[in-house]
C-alpha positions as CSV (number, residue, x, y, z in Angstrom):
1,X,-103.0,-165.5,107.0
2,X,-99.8,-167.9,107.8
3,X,-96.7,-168.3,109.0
4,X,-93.8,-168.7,107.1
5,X,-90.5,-171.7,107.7
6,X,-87.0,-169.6,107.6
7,X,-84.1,-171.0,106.2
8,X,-82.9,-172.2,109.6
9,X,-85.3,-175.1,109.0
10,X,-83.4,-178.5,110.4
11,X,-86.1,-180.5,108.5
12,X,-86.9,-182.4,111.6
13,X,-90.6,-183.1,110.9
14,X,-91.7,-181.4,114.4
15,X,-94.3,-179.3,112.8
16,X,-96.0,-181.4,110.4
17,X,-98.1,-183.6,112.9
18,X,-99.0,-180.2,115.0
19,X,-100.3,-178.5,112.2
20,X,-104.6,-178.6,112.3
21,X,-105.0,-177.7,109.0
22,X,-102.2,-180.0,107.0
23,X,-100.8,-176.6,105.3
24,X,-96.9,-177.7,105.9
25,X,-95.3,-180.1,103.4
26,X,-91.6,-181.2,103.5
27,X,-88.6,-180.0,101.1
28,X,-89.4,-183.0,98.7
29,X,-92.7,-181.0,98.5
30,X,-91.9,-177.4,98.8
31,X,-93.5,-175.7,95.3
32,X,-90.5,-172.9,95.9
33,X,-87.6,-175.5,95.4
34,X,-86.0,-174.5,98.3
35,X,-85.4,-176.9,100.0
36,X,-86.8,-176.1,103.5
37,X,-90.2,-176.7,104.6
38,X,-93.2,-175.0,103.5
39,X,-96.7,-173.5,104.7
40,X,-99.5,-173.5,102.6
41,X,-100.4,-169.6,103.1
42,X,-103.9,-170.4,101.5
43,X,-105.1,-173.1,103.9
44,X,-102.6,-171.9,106.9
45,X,-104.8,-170.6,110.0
46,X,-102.3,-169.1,112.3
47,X,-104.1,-171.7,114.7
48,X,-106.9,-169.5,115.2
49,X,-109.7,-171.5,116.6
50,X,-107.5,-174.4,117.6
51,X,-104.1,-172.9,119.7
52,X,-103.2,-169.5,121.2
53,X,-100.3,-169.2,119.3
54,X,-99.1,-171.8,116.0
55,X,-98.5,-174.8,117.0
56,X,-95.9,-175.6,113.9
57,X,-94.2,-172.8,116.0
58,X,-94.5,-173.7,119.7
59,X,-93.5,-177.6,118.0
60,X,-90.2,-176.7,116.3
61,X,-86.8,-176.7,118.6
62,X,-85.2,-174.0,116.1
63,X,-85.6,-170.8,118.1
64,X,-87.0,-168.1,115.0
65,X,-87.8,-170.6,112.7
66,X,-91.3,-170.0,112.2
67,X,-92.4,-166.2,111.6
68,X,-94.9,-164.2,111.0
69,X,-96.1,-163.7,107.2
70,X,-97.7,-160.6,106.6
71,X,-97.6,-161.0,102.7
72,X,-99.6,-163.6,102.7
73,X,-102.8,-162.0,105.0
74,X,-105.8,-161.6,103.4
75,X,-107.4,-158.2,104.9
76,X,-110.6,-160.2,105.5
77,X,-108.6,-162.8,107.7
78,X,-109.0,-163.0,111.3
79,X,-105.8,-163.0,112.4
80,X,-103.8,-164.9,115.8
81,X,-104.5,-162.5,118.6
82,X,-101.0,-162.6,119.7
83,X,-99.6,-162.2,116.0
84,X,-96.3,-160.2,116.2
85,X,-95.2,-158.1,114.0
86,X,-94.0,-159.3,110.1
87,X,-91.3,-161.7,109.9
88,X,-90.9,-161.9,113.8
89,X,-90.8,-165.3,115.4
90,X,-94.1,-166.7,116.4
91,X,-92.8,-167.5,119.6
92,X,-89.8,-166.4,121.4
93,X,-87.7,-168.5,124.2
């Protein structure tokens, strides 16, 4: 299960202390090469067990910057109980 950083990323760091797991790294350490943050969609939770919803999400000021990733959800995988649907924002203002 994870969440995935859109493009609109302002690389402002909001997210990386939130995350309970450590599973977002900066550009400088994005293994895509783009240079946006990125989650780790092995070691990513969605939060479940330590938030309602992902706190990378409910952290970053970019409105839609954070979505849901369904290609990245194991079928085994609990999943965030308020999960939206694939590539909506995690949380919407």
């Amino acid at each position: 299960m994870a969440v995935l950083i859109t493009d609109t990323c302002i690389s402002c760091d909001a997210c990386l202390d939130e995350c309970p797991t450590e599973s977002i790294v900066d550009n400088d350490e994005n293994p895509t090469g783009e240079d946006i943050y990125y989650v780790n969609p092995e070691t990513c939770t969605e939060c479940v067990g330590d938030h309602d919803v992902p706190a990378c999400a409910e952290a970053c000021p970019t409105e839609g910057c954070i979505v849901w990733d369904d290609s990245s959800v194991a079928p085994d995988q609990p999943r965030n109980a308020n999960r939206g649907a694939d590539k909506e924002p995690c949380i919407e203002d």
